[in-house]
C-alpha positions in Angstrom: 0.0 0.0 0.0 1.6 3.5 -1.4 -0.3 5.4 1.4 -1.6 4.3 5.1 -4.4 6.4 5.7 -7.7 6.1 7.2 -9.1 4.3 4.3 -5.8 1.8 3.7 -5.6 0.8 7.2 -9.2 0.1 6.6 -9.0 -1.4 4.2 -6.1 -3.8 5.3 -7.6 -4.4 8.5 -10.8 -5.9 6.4 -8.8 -8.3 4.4 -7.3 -9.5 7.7 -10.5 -9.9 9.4 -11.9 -11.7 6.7 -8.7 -14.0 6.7 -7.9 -13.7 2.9 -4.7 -12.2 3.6 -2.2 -12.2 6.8 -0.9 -8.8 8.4 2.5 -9.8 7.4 1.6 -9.9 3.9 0.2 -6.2 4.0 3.9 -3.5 3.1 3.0 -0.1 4.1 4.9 3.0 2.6 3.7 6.1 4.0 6.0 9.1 4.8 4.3 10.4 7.6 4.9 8.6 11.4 1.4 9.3 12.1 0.1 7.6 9.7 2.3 4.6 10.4 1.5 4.6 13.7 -2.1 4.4 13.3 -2.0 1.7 10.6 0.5 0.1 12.9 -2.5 0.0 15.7 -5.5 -1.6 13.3 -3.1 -3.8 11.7 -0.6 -5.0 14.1 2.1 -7.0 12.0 1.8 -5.1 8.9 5.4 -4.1 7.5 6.3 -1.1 6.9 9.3 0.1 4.7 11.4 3.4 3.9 10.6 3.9 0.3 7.3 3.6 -2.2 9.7 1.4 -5.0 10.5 -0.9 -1.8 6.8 -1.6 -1.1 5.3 -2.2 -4.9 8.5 -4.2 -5.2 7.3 -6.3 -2.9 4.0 -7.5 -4.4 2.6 -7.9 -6.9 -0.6 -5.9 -6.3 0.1 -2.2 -5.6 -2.9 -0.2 -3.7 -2.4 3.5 -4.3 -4.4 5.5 -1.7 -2.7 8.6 -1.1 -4.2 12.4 -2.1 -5.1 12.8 -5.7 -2.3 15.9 -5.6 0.0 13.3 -4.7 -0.4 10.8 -7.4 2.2 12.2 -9.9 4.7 11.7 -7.3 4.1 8.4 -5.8 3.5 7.0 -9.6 6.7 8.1 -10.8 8.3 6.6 -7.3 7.6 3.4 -8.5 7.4 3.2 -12.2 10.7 1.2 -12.0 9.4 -1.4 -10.4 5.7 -2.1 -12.1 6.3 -4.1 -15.1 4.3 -6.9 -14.5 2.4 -5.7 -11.7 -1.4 -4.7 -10.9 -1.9 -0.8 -9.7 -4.8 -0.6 -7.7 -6.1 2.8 -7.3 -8.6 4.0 -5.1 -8.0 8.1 -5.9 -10.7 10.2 -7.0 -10.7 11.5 -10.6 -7.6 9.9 -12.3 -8.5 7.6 -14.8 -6.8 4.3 -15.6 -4.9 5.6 -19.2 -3.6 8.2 -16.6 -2.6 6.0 -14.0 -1.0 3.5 -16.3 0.9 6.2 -18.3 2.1 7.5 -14.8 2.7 4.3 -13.2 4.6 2.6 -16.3 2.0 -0.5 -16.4 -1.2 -1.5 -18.2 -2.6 -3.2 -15.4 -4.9 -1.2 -13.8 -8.1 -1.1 -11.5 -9.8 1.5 -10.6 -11.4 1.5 -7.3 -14.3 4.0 -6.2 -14.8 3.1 -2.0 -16.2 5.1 0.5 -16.1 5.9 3.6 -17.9 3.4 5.0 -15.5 1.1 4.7 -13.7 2.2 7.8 -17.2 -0.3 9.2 -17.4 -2.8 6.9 -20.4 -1.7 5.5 -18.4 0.3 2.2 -20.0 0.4 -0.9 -17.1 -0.1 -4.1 -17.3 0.3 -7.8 -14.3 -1.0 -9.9 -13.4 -0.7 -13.2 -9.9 -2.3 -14.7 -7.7 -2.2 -18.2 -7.6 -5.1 -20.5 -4.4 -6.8 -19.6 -5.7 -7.2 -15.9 -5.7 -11.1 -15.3 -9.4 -12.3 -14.3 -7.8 -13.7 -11.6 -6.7 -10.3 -10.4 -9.8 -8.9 -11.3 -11.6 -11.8 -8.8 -9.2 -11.3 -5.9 -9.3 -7.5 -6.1 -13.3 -8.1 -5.5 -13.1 -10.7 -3.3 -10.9 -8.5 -1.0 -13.1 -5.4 -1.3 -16.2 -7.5 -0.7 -14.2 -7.8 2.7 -15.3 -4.2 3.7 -18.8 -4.2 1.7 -20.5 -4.7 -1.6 -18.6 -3.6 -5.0 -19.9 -3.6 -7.7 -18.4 -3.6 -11.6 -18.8 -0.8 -13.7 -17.6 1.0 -17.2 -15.4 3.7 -16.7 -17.4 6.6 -17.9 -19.5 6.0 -14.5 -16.9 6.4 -12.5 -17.1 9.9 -11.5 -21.2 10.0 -11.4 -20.0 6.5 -8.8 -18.0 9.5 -6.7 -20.5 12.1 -6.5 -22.9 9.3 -5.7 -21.3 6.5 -3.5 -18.1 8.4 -2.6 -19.5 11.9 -1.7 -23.2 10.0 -0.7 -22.3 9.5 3.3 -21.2 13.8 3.6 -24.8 14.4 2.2 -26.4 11.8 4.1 -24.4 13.0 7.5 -25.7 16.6 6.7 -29.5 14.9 6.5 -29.1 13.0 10.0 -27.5 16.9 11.2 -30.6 18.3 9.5 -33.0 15.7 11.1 -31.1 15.9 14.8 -31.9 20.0 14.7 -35.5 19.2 13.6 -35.4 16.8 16.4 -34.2 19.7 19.2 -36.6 22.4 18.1 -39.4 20.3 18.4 -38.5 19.4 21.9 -36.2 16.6 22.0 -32.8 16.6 23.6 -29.8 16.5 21.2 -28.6 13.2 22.2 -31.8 11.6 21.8 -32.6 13.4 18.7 -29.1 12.2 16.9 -29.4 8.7 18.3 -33.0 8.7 16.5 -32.0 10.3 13.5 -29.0 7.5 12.9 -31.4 4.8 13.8 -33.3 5.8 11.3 -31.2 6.6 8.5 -29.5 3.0 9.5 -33.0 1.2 9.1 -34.6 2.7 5.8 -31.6 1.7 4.5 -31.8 -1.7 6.0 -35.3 -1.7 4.9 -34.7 -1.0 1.4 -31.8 -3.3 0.9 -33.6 -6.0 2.7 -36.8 -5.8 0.6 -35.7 -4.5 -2.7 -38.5 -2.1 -2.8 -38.4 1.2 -4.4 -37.9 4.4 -2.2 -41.1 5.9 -3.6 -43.2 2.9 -2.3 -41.7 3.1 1.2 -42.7 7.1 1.3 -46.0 6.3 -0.1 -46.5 4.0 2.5 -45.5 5.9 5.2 -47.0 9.0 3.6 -51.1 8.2 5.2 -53.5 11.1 4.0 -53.5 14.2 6.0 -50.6 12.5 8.3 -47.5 13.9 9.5 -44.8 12.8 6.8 -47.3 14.5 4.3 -47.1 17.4 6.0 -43.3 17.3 6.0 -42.6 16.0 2.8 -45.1 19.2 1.5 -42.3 21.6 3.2 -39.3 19.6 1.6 -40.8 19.6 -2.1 -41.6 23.5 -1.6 -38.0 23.8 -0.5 -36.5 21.8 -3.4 -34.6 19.6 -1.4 -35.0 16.4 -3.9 -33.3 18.9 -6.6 -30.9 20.1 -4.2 -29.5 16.7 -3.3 -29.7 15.6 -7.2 -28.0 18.8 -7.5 -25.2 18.3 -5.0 -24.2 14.2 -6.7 -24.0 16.0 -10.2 -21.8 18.8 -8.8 -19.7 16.4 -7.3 -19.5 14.2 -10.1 -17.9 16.9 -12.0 -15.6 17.7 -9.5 -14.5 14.4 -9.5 -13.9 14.8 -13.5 -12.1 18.0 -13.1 -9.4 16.7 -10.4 -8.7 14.0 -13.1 -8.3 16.4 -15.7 
C-alpha cells in the first residue's frame, strides 16, 4: 500500500479480518509517522518500509491511496518497479490511461470506495484495463467484498460512482445533522434526537436493501393522507430539497472529472 491512511488501514484491517490475507503480507509505505503509527495499531504485523519502490517491489498488487495531488509523485516513485504488476487505485478523478501512463503498467483497477469502509459496510465500484488477469480482477473483488459490496462498472460511471457512492455519506451526515436539529426544536434533547436520527437513517436503509423495494413505495407508505410525513414531505418539495440533493451528486460528479483532468 503506497499510502496508510484512514481508508488503507481500513482497508487492510478488512482483508485480515476476513482471513484472505495475513498482516505480514500487507507492506505499508507512508512518509508520515502518524500515519504509520495508526495503521500500525489496526493492523498490528503489517510491514512497513522506507521507500514507495520498496513496497510495490514487494508485491505484486500495488494499492495506491494517497491524495489525488499526490499521485504524480508516488507514480513516478515506483514506475521502475511495475512491469508486470497490478496498480490498484482507489484516488478520486484519475482515470486508468492516466494512471497507467504514470505508473509505467497497463494493469490497472480503478477502485471507487467510500467511507464506510472504515465499518465494513463500504459500498465499491471497480473498473480495470484489459491486460488485468481475471484472476486479479476476482481477488481485487473478493478483498473489497471484505469491507462491503462492489460492484463492476464502465469507466465513464466512474465519477457519477464519486459524487454518488463516494460523496453520498457527507450528504447523508448533513441529513441526520438536519433531522437531529429538527429533532431539538421540536423538543427533543440533542442526544436523543441524533441517536433517532442515525437509527433511522441506518433502518430505511436496512429496509430498502432487505426488501428491494423502491424508495417511492416506502414514502407512499408511510405518507397516510393528511398525516404527518405528508405534512413534512409538503415543506421539503416547496424547498427543493429532492433537486438540491440531485443537484449536489451531479456537482460532485464533475468535481470528480475536473481533479482527473
Amino acid at each position: 500500500m503506497i499510502g496508510g491512511g484512514r481508508m488503507a488501514s481500513a482497508l487492510a484491517e478488512g482483508f485480515c479480518a476476513a482471513g484472505l490475507v495475513t498482516a505480514d503480507q500487507i507492506v505499508v509505505y507512508d512518509p508520515a509517522p502518524a500515519a504509520r503509527d495508526a495503521f500500525a495499531a489496526r493492523v498490528p504485523g503489517a510491514r512497513f518500509v522506507a521507500t514507495a519502490a520498496a513496497a510495490a517491489s514487494a508485491c505484486d498488487t500495488v494499492w495506491m491511496a494517497v491524495k489525488p495531488q499526490q499521485a504524480g509523485d508516488a507514480c513516478d516513485a515506483i514506475a521502475s518497479v511495475m512491469r508486470g504488476r497490478t496498480l490498484v487505485s482507489i484516488l478520486a478523478g484519475l482515470t486508468t490511461g492516466t494512471l497507467a501512463t504514470l505508473a509505467g503498467t497497463d494493469r490497472v483497477v480503478r477502485v471507487m470506495p467510500n467511507t464506510c469502509c472504515l465499518v465494513g459496510r463500504g459500498v465499491s465500484v471497480i473498473c480495470r484495463t484489459a491486460a488485468v488477469p481475471a484472476a486479479v480482477v476476482d481477488r481485487v473483488m473478493q478483498l473489497l467484498s471484505a469491507v462491503g459490496t462492489v460492484h463492476e462498472a464502465e469507466e465513464s460511471m466512474l465519477d457519477a460512482v464519486t459524487g454518488l457512492s463516494g460523496s453520498g455519506p457527507g450528504f447523508l451526515a448533513l441529513v441526520v445533522e438536519a433531522l437531529t436539529a429538527g429533532g431539538e426544536r421540536a423538543g427533543l434533547p440533542r442526544r436523543l434526537a441524533q441517536a433517532l436520527a442515525v437509527e433511522t437513517l441506518a433502518g430505511t436503509g436496512e429496509l430498502l436493501a432487505r426488501t428491494g423495494e423502491a424508495p417511492a413505495a416506502v414514502r407512499e407508505r408511510v405518507s397516510s393522507p393528511g398525516g404527518t410525513t405528508l405534512a413534512g414531505l409538503a415543506v421539503l418539495q416547496d424547498r427543493g430539497v429532492t433537486d438540491a440533493i440531485a443537484a449536489a451528486v451531479a456537482t460532485a460528479a464533475a468535481r470528480a472529472a475536473e481533479l482527473g483532468r
